[in-house]
DRENTORKOL-3810 file (N, C-alpha, C; in nm, 4 decimals):
REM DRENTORKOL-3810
@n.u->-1.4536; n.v->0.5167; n.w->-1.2651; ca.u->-1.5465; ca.v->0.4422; ca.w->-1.1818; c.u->-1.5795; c.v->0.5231; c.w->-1.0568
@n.u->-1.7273; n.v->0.5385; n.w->-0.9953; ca.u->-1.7105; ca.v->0.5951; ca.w->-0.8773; c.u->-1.6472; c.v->0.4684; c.w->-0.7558
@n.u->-1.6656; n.v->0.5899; n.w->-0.6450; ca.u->-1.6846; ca.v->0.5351; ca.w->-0.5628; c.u->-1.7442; c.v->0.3942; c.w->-0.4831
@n.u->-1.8605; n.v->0.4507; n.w->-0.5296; ca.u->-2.0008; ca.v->0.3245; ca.w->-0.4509; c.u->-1.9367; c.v->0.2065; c.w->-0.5870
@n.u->-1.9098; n.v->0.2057; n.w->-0.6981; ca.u->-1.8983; ca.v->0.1118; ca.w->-0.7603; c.u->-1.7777; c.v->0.0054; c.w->-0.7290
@n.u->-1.6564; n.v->0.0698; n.w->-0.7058; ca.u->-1.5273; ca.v->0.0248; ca.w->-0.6438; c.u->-1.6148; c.v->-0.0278; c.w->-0.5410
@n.u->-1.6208; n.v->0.0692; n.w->-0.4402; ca.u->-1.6398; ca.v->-0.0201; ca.w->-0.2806; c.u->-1.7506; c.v->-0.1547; c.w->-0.3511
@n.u->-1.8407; n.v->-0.1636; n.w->-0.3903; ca.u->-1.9166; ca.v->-0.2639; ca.w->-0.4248; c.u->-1.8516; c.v->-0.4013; c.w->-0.4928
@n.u->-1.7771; n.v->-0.3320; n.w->-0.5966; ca.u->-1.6731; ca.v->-0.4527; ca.w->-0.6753; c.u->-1.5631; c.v->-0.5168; c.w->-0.5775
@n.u->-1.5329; n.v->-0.4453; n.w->-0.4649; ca.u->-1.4467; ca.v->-0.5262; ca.w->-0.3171; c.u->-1.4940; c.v->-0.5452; c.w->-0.2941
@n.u->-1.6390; n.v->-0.5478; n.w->-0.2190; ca.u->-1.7087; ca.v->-0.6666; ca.w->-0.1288; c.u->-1.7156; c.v->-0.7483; c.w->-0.2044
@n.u->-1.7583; n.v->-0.7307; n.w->-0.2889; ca.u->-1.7903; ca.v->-0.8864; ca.w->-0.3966; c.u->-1.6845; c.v->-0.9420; c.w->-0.4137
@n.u->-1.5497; n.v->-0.9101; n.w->-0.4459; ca.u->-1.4374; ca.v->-0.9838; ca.w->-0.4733; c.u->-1.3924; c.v->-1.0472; c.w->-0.3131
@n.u->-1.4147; n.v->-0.9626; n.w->-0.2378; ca.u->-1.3669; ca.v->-1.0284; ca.w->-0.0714; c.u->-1.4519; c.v->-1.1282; c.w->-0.0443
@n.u->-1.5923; n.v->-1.1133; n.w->-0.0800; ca.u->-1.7015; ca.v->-1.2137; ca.w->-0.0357; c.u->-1.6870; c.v->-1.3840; c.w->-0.1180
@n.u->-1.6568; n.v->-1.3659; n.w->-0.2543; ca.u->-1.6083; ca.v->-1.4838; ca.w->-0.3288; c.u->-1.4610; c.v->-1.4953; c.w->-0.3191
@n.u->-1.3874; n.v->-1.4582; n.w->-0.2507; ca.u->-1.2381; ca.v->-1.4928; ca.w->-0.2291; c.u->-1.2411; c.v->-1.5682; c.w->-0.1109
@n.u->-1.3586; n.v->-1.5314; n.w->-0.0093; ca.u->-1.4058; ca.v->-1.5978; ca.w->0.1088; c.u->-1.3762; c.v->-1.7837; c.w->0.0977
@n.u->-1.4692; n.v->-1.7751; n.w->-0.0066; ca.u->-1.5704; ca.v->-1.8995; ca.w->-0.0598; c.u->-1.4837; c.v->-2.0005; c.w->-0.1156
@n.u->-1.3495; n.v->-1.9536; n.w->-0.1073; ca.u->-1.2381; ca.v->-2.0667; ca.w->-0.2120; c.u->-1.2130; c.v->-2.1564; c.w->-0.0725
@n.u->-1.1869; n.v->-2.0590; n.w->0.0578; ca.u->-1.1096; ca.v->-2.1353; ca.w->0.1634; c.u->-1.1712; c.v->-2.3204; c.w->0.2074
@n.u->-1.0699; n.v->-2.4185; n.w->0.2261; ca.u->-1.1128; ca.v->-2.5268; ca.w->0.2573; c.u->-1.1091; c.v->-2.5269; c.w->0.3875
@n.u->-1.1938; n.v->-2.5963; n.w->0.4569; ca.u->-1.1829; ca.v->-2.6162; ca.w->0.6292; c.u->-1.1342; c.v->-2.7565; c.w->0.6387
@n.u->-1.0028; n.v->-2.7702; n.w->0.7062; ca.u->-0.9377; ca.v->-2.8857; ca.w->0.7495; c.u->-0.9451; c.v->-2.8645; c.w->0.8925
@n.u->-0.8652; n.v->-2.9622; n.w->0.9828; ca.u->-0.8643; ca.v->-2.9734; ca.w->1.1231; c.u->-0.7447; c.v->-3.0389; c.w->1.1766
@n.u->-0.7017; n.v->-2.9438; n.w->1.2452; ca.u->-0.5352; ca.v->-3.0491; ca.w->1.3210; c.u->-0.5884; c.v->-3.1628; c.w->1.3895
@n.u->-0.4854; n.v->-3.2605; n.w->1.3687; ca.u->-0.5130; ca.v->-3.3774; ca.w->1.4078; c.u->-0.4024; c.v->-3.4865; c.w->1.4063
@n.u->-0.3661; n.v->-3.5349; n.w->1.4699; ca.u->-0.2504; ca.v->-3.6235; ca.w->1.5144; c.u->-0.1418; c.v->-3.5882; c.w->1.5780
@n.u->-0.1666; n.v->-3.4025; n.w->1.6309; ca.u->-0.0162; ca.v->-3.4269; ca.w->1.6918; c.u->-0.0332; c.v->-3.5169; c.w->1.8723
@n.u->0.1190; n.v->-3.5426; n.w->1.8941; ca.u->0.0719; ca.v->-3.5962; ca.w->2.0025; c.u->0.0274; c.v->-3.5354; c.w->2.1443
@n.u->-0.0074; n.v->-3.6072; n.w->2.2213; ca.u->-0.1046; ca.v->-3.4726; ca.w->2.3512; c.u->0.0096; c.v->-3.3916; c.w->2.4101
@n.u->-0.0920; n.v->-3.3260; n.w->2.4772; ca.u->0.0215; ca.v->-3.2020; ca.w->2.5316; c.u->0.0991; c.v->-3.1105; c.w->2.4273
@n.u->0.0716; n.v->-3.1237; n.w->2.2896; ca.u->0.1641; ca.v->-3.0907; ca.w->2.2092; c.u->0.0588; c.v->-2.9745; c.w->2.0863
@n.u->0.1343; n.v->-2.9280; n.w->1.9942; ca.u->0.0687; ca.v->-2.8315; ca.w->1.8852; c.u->0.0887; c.v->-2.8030; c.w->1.7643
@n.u->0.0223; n.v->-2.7806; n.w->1.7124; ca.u->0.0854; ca.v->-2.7801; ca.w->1.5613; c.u->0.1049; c.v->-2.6299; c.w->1.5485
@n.u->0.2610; n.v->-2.5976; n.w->1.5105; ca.u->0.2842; ca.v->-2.4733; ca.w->1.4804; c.u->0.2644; c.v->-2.4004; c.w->1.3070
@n.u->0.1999; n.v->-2.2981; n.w->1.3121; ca.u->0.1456; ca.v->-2.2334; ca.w->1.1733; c.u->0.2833; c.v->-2.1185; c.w->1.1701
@n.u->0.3567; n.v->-2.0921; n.w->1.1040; ca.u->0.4690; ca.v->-2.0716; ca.w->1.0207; c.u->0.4963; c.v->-1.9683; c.w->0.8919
@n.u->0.5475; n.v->-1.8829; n.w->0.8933; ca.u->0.5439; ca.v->-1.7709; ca.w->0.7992; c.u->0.5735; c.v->-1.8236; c.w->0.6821
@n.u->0.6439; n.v->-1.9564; n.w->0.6463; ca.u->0.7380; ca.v->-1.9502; ca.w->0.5260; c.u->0.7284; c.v->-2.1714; c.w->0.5141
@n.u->0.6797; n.v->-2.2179; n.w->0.4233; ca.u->0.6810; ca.v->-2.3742; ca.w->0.4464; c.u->0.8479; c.v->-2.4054; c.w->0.4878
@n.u->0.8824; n.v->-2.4213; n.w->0.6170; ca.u->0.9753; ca.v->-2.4706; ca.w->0.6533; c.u->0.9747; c.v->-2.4383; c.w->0.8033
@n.u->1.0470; n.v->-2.5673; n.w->0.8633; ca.u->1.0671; ca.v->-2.5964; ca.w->0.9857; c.u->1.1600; c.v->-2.4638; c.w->1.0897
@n.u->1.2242; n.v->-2.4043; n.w->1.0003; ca.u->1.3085; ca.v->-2.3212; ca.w->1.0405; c.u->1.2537; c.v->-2.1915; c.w->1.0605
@n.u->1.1458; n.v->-2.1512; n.w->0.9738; ca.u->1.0683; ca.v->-2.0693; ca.w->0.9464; c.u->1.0207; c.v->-1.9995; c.w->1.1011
@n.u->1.0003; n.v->-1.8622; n.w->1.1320; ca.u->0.9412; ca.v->-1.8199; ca.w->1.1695; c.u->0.7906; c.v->-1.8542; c.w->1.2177
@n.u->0.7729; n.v->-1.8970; n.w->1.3896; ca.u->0.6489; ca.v->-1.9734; ca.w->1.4366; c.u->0.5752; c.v->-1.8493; c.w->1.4249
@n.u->0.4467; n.v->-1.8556; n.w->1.4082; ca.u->0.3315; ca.v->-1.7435; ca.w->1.3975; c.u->0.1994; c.v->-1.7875; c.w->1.4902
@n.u->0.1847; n.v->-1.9287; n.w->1.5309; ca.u->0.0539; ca.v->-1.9456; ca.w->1.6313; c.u->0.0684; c.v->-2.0852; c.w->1.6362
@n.u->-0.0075; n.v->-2.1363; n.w->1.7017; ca.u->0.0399; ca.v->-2.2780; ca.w->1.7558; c.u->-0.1115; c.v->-2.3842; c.w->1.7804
@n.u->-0.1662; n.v->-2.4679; n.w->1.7203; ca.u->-0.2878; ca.v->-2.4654; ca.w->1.7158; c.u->-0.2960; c.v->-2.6368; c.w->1.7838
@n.u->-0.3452; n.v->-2.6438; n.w->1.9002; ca.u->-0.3852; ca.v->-2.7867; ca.w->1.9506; c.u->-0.5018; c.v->-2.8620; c.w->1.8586
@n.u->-0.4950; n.v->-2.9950; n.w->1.8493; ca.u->-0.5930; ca.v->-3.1175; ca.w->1.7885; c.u->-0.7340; c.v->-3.0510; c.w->1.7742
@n.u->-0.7948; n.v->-3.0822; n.w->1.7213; ca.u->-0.9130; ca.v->-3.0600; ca.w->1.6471; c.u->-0.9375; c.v->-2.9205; c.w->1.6342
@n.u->-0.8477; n.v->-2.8338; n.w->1.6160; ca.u->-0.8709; ca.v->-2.6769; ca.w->1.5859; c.u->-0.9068; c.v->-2.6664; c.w->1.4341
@n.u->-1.0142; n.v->-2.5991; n.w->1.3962; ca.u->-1.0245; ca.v->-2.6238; ca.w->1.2266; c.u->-0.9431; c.v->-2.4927; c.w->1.1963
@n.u->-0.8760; n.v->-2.5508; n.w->1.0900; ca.u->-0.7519; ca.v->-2.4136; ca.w->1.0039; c.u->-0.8519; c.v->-2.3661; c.w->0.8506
@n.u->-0.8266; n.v->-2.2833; n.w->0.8576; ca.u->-0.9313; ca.v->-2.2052; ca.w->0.7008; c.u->-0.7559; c.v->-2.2455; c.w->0.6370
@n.u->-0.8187; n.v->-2.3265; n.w->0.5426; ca.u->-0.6294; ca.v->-2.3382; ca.w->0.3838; c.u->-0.6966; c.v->-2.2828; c.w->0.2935
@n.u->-0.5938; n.v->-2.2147; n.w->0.2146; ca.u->-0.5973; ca.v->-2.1900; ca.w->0.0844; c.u->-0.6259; c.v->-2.2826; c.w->-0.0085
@n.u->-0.5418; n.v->-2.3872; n.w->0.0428; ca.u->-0.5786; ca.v->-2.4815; ca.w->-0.0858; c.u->-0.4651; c.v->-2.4945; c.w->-0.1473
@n.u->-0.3982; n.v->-2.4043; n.w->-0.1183; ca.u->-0.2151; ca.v->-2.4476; ca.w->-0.2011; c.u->-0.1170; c.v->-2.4730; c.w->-0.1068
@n.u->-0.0874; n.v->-2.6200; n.w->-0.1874; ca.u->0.0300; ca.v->-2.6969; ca.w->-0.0973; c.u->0.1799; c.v->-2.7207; c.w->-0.1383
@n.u->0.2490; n.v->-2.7294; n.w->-0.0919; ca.u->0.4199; ca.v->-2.7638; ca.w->-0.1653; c.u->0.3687; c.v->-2.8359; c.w->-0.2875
@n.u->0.4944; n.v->-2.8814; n.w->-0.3559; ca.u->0.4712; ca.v->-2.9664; ca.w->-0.4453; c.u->0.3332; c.v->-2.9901; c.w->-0.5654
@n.u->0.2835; n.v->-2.8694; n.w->-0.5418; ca.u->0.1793; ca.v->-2.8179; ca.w->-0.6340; c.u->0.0388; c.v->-2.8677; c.w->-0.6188
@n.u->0.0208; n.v->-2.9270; n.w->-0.4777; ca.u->-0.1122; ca.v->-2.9970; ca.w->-0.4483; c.u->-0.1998; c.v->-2.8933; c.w->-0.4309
@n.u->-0.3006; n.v->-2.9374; n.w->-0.4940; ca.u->-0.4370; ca.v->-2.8399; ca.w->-0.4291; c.u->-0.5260; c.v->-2.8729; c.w->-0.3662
@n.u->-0.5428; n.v->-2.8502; n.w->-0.2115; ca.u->-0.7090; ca.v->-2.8914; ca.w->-0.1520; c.u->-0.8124; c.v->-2.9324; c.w->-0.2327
@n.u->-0.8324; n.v->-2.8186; n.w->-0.2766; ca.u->-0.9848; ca.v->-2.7959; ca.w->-0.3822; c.u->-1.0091; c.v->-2.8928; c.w->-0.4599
@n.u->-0.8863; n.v->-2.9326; n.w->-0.5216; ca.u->-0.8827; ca.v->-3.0478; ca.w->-0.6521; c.u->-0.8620; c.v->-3.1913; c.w->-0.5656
@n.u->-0.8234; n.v->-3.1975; n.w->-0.4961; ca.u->-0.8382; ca.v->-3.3150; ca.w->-0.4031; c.u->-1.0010; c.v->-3.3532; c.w->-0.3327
@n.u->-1.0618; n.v->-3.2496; n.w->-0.3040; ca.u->-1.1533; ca.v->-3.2494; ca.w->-0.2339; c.u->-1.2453; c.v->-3.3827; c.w->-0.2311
@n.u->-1.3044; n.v->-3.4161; n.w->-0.3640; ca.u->-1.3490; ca.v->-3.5134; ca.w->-0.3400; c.u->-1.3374; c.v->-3.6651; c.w->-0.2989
@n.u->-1.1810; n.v->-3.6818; n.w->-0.3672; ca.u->-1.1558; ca.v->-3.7670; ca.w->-0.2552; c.u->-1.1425; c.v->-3.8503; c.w->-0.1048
@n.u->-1.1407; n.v->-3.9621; n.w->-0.0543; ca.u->-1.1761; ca.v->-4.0297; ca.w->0.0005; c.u->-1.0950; c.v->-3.9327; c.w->0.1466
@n.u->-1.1205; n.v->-3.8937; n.w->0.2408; ca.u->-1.0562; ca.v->-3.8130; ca.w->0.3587; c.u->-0.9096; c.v->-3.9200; c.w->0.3565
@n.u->-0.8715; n.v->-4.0250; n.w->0.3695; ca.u->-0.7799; ca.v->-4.1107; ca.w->0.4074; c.u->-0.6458; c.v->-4.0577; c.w->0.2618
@n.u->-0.7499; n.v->-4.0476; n.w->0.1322; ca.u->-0.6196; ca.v->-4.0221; ca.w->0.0044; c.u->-0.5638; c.v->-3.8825; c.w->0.0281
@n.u->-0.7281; n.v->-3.8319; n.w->0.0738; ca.u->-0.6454; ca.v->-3.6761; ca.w->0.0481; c.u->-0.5143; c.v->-3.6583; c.w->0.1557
@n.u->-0.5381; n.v->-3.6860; n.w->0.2983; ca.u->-0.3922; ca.v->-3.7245; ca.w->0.3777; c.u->-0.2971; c.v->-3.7086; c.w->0.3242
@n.u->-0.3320; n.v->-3.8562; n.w->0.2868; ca.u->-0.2092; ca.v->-3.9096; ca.w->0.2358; c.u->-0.1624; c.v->-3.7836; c.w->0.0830
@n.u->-0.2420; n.v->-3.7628; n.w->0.0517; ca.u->-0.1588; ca.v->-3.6660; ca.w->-0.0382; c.u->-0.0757; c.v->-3.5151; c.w->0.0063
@n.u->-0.0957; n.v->-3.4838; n.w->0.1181; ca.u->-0.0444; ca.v->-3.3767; ca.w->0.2140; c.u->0.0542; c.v->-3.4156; c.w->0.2671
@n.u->0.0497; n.v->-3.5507; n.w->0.3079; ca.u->0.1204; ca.v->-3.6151; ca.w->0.4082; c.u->0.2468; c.v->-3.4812; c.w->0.4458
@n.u->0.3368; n.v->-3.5068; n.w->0.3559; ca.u->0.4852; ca.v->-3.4460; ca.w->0.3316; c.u->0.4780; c.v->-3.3431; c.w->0.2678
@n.u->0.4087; n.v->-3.2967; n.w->0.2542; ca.u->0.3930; ca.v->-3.0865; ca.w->0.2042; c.u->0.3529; c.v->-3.0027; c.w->0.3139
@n.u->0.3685; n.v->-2.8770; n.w->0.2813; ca.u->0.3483; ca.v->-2.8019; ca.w->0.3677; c.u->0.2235; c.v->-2.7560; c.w->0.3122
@n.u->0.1093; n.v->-2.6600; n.w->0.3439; ca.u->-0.0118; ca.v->-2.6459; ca.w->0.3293; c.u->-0.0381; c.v->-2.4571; c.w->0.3436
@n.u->-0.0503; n.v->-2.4139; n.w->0.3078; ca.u->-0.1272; ca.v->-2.2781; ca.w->0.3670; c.u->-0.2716; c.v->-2.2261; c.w->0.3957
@n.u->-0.2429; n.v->-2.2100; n.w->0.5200; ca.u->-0.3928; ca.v->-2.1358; ca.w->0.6056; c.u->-0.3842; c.v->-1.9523; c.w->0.6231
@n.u->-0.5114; n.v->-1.9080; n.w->0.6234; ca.u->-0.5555; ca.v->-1.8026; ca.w->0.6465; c.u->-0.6007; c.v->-1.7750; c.w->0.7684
@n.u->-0.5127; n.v->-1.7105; n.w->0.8430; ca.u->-0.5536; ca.v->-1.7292; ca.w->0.9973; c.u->-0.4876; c.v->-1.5972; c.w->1.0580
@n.u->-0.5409; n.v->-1.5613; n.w->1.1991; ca.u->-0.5375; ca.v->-1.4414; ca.w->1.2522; c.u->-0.4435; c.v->-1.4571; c.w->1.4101
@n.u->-0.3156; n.v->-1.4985; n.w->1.3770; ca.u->-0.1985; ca.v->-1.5786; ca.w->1.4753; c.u->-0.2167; c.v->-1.4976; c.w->1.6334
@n.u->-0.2385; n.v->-1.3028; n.w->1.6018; ca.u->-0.2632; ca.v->-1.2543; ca.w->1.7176; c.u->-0.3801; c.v->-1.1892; c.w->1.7928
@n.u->-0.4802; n.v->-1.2768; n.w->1.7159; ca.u->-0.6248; ca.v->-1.2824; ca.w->1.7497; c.u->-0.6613; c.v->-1.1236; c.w->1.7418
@n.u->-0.6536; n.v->-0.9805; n.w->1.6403; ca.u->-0.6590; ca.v->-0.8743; ca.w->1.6508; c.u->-0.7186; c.v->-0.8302; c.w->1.5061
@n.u->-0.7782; n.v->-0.8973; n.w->1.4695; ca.u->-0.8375; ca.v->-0.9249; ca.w->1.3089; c.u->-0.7806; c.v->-0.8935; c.w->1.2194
@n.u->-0.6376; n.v->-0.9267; n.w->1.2305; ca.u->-0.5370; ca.v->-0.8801; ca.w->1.0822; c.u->-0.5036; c.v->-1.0420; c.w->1.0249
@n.u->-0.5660; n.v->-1.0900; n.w->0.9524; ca.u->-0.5303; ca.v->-1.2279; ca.w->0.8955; c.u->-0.4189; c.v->-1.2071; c.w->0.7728
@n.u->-0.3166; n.v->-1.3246; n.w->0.8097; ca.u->-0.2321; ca.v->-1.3063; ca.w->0.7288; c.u->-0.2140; c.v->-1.4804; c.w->0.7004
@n.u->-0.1311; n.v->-1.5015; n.w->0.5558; ca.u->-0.1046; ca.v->-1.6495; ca.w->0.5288; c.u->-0.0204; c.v->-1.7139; c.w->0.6478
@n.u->-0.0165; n.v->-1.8471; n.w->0.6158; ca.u->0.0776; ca.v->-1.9009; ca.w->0.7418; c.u->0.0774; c.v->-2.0836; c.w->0.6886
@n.u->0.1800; n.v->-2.1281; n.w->0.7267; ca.u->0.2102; ca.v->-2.2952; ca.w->0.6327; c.u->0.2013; c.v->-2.3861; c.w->0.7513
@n.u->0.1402; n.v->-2.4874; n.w->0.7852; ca.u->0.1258; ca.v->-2.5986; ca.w->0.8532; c.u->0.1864; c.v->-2.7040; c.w->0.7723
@n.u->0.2560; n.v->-2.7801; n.w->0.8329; ca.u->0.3325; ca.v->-2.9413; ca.w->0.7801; c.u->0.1693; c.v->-3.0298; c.w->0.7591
@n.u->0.1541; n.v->-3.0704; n.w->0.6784; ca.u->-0.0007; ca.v->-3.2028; ca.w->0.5927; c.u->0.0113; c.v->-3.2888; c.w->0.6883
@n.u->0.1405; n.v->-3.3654; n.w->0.7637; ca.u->0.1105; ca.v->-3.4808; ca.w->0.8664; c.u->0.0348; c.v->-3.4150; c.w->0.9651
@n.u->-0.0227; n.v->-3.3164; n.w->1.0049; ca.u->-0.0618; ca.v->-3.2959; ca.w->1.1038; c.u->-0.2255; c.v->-3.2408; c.w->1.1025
@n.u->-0.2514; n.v->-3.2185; n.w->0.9481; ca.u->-0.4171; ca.v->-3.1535; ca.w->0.9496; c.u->-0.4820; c.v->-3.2624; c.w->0.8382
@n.u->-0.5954; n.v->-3.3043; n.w->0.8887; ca.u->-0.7584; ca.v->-3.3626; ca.w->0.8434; c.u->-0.8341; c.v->-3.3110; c.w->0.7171
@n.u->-0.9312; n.v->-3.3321; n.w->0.6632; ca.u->-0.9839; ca.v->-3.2873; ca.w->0.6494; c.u->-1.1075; c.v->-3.2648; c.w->0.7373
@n.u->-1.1813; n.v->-3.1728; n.w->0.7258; ca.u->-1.3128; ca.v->-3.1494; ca.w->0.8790; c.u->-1.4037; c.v->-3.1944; c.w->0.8252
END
Protein backbone atom coordinates (compact mmCIF):
# COMPACT_ATOMS: atom_id res chain seq x y z
CA UNK A 1 0.00 0.00 0.00
CA UNK A 2 1.43 3.47 -0.45
CA UNK A 3 1.66 6.01 1.50
CA UNK A 4 -1.17 8.59 0.50
CA UNK A 5 -3.38 5.40 0.71
CA UNK A 6 -2.56 4.44 4.49
CA UNK A 7 -2.60 8.12 5.55
CA UNK A 8 -6.13 8.31 3.77
CA UNK A 9 -7.48 4.88 5.25
CA UNK A 10 -6.55 6.74 9.01
CA UNK A 11 -8.38 9.70 8.49
CA UNK A 12 -11.24 7.82 7.52
CA UNK A 13 -11.00 5.31 10.28
CA UNK A 14 -10.28 8.36 12.93
CA UNK A 15 -13.11 10.39 11.32
CA UNK A 16 -15.84 7.38 11.78
CA UNK A 17 -14.35 6.29 15.14
CA UNK A 18 -15.19 10.03 15.91
CA UNK A 19 -18.89 9.43 15.12
CA UNK A 20 -19.51 6.37 17.66
CA UNK A 21 -18.86 8.89 20.73
CA UNK A 22 -22.21 9.66 22.82
CA UNK A 23 -22.48 13.19 24.44
CA UNK A 24 -23.77 12.90 28.04
CA UNK A 25 -23.49 15.69 30.76
CA UNK A 26 -22.55 15.65 34.56
CA UNK A 27 -25.25 16.23 36.54
CA UNK A 28 -26.29 15.74 40.11
CA UNK A 29 -23.27 16.05 41.93
CA UNK A 30 -23.82 18.21 44.81
CA UNK A 31 -22.60 22.12 44.59
CA UNK A 32 -19.30 23.03 45.28
CA UNK A 33 -18.46 19.55 44.36
CA UNK A 34 -17.16 17.31 40.98
CA UNK A 35 -17.32 14.47 39.34
CA UNK A 36 -13.99 12.78 39.18
CA UNK A 37 -12.98 10.91 35.63
CA UNK A 38 -10.66 7.94 36.70
CA UNK A 39 -8.13 5.69 34.94
CA UNK A 40 -9.63 2.33 35.89
CA UNK A 41 -13.84 1.90 36.87
CA UNK A 42 -13.20 2.11 40.53
CA UNK A 43 -13.29 4.45 43.36
CA UNK A 44 -9.79 3.68 44.31
CA UNK A 45 -8.59 4.17 40.94
CA UNK A 46 -6.33 6.76 39.97
CA UNK A 47 -8.22 10.55 39.65
CA UNK A 48 -7.38 11.90 36.05
CA UNK A 49 -9.73 15.33 35.89
CA UNK A 50 -12.53 16.42 37.79
CA UNK A 51 -15.51 17.78 35.87
CA UNK A 52 -18.28 20.25 37.61
CA UNK A 53 -22.38 19.92 36.64
CA UNK A 54 -23.34 20.40 33.26
CA UNK A 55 -19.84 19.70 31.66
CA UNK A 56 -20.69 17.45 28.54
CA UNK A 57 -18.27 14.15 28.68
CA UNK A 58 -17.69 12.53 24.97
CA UNK A 59 -18.46 8.23 26.34
CA UNK A 60 -17.64 5.53 24.52
CA UNK A 61 -20.58 3.95 25.09
CA UNK A 62 -19.18 1.07 27.19
CA UNK A 63 -20.32 0.64 30.63
CA UNK A 64 -19.64 -1.99 33.59
CA UNK A 65 -21.88 -4.66 33.51
CA UNK A 66 -22.01 -4.73 29.73
CA UNK A 67 -24.31 -1.64 29.13
CA UNK A 68 -24.03 0.24 26.06
CA UNK A 69 -24.91 4.02 25.51
CA UNK A 70 -25.55 3.52 21.89
CA UNK A 71 -28.03 0.65 22.45
CA UNK A 72 -29.75 2.51 25.12
CA UNK A 73 -29.95 5.61 23.22
CA UNK A 74 -33.29 5.70 22.33
CA UNK A 75 -34.69 5.39 25.30
CA UNK A 76 -36.60 7.64 27.48
CA UNK A 77 -33.43 10.09 29.20
CA UNK A 78 -35.01 9.03 32.82
CA UNK A 79 -34.48 4.76 31.75
CA UNK A 80 -31.35 5.31 30.29
CA UNK A 81 -30.16 6.79 34.02
CA UNK A 82 -31.46 4.60 35.53
CA UNK A 83 -29.66 2.03 33.58
CA UNK A 84 -26.08 3.61 34.43
CA UNK A 85 -27.22 4.37 37.64
CA UNK A 86 -24.51 1.83 39.36
CA UNK A 87 -21.87 1.27 36.52
CA UNK A 88 -19.11 2.93 35.75
CA UNK A 89 -19.10 4.50 32.13
CA UNK A 90 -16.11 5.47 29.86
CA UNK A 91 -15.29 8.91 28.36
CA UNK A 92 -12.78 10.14 25.89
CA UNK A 93 -11.36 13.13 27.27
CA UNK A 94 -8.15 15.25 27.39
CA UNK A 95 -7.67 15.36 31.64
CA UNK A 96 -4.45 17.80 30.93
CA UNK A 97 -5.97 19.96 28.42
CA UNK A 98 -2.61 19.34 25.95
CA UNK A 99 -4.45 17.36 23.16
CA UNK A 100 -3.43 13.86 24.20
CA UNK A 101 -6.95 12.19 24.83
CA UNK A 102 -6.92 9.20 26.66
CA UNK A 103 -9.99 6.80 28.14
CA UNK A 104 -11.14 7.63 31.63
CA UNK A 105 -14.46 5.96 33.80
CA UNK A 106 -17.04 8.25 35.49
CA UNK A 107 -19.54 6.51 38.19
CA UNK A 108 -23.54 6.63 35.84
CA UNK A 109 -25.06 8.34 39.19
CA UNK A 110 -23.51 11.29 38.21
CA UNK A 111 -23.85 11.85 34.14
CA UNK A 112 -27.23 12.71 31.89
CA UNK A 113 -27.79 12.25 28.91
CA UNK A 114 -27.25 15.94 26.89
Amino acid sequence: MSAAVVAALLAFSTQSHATVFAAWQVAGVPLGDTLNARKYPSNASQKQAAYPNGTVLQMTGRCTGGVNLLDIARQPPWKQRQAIRYRWCEIWHDPAQNGHFVTGWVYGKYIAPY
